[in-house]
N, C-alpha and C positions, 0 to 999 in steps of 0.2 A: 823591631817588630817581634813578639812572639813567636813561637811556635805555633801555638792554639789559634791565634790571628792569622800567621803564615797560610797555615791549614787551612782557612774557612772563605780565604782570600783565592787559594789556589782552587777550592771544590766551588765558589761563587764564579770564577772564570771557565771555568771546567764547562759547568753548567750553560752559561752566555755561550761561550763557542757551539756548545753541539745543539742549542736553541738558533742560533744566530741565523741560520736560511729559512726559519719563519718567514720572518716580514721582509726580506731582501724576495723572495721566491711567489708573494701573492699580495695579491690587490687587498688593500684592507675593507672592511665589511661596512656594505650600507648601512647605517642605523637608521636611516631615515625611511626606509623602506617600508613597505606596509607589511605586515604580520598578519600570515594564513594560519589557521589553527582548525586541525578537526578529532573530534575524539567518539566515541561508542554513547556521550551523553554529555548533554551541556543545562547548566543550572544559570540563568541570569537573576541576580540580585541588586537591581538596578537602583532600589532606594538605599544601598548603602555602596553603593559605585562598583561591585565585584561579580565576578563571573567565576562557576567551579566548571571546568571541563574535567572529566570523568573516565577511563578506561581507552587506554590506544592512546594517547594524547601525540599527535606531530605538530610541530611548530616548528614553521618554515619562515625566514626575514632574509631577502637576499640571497646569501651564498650559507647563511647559519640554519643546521637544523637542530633541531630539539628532541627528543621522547622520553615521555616519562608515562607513570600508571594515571597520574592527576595533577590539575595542574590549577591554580586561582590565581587570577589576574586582578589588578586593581584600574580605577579607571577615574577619571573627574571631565565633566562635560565642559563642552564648550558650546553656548547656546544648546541646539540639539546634538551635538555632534560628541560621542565620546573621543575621550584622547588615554590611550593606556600608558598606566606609570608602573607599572611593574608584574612581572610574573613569577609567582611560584609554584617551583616544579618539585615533587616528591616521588618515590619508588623508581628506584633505578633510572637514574637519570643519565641518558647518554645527550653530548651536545659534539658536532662537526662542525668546524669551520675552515674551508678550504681541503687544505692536509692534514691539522690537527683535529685530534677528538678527544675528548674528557669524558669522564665518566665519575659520577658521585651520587651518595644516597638522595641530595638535596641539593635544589639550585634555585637561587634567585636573580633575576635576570631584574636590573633597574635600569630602563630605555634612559631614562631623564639621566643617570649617567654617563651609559652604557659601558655597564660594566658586569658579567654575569659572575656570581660568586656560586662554588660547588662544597660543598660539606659534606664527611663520611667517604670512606675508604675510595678516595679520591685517586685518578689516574688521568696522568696528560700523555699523548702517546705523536710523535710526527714520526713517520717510519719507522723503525727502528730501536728507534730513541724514545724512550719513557722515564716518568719520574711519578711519584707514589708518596702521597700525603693524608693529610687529614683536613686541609680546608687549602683550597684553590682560589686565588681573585685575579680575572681575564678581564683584561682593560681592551676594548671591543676594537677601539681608535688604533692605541698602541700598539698592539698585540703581544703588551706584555704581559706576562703569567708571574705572580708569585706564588710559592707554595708552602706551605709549612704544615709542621703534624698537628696542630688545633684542630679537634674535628668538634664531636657537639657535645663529647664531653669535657672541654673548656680545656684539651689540651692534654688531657691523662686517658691514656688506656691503660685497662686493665688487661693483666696479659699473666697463668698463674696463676690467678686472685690477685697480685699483687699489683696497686698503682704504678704505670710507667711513664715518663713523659711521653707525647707523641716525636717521631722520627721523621724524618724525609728519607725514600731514599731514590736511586737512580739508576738507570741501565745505559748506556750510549755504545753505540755500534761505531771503530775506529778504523779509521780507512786502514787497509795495509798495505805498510809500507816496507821497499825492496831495500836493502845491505848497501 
């Protein structure tokens, strides 16, 4: 094994460990739940299945909360009954779930997978312990988080004028320990 593989091998476990009392620590989230949403102004567009909530946006499902500045939802009926397939949240989007919180410029939440994804100077934070990207994907079920620097500019920031690829990077809090 390389080094460079050593390396990426050691900071991928690095990572799993001081993630790891996630999902050992809480119930995982209902998806099935109903979705409360109230915002400063709501637009239904119901001949093309979608909804714009507007200013203040919360969105509450279970134990996950949501806020963002605005947020469009999509929707396909069932007889009379809508059934929503996805939300998109924009301007500073914070999302909680249990202990964890993220935070990204952009998130879209797809129930039919449930999986929310966050885009733009992305942060996942459980006590302590944080990590800092460009695009985030929270598998609701799992609760596992990938992260990487792809954010919306397809993975390059500029930094200097100068294109950089995107980074991850990480903070973790280390128990201490006695001699």
């Amino acid at each position: 094994m390389t080094s460079r593989k050593l390396i990426r091998v050691f900071i991928a476990t690095l990572v799993a460990s001081a993630f790891a009392p996630i999902s050992a620590q809480t119930i995982s989230h209902d998806s099935n739940a109903p979705v409360d949403v109230d915002a400063d102004h709501v637009e239904v567009q119901d001949r093309d299945g979608r909804f714009v909530w507007d200013g203040n946006v919360r969105v509450r499902q279970a134990n996950l909360i949501m806020n963002a500045k605005r947020l469009t939802g999509t929707y396909h009926k069932v007889g009379d009954n809508p059934q929503l397939d996805r939300l998109d949240a924009q301007g500073g989007v914070d999302f909680t779930l249990n202990d964890d919180s993220a935070h990204g410029d952009v998130a879209v939440y797809d129930l039919n997978r449930k999986i929310i994804t966050l885009i733009g100077s992305v942060s996942l934070k459980q006590g302590g312990n944080s990590i800092q990207g460009g695009r985030l994907v929270y598998d609701l079920v799992s609760r596992h988080a990938t992260l990487d620097g792809r954010g919306p500019s397809g993975g390059v920031e500029v930094i200097g004028g100068r294109a950089q690829p995107g980074r991850v990077t990480g903070h973790f809090i280390v128990p201490q320990r006695t001699q």
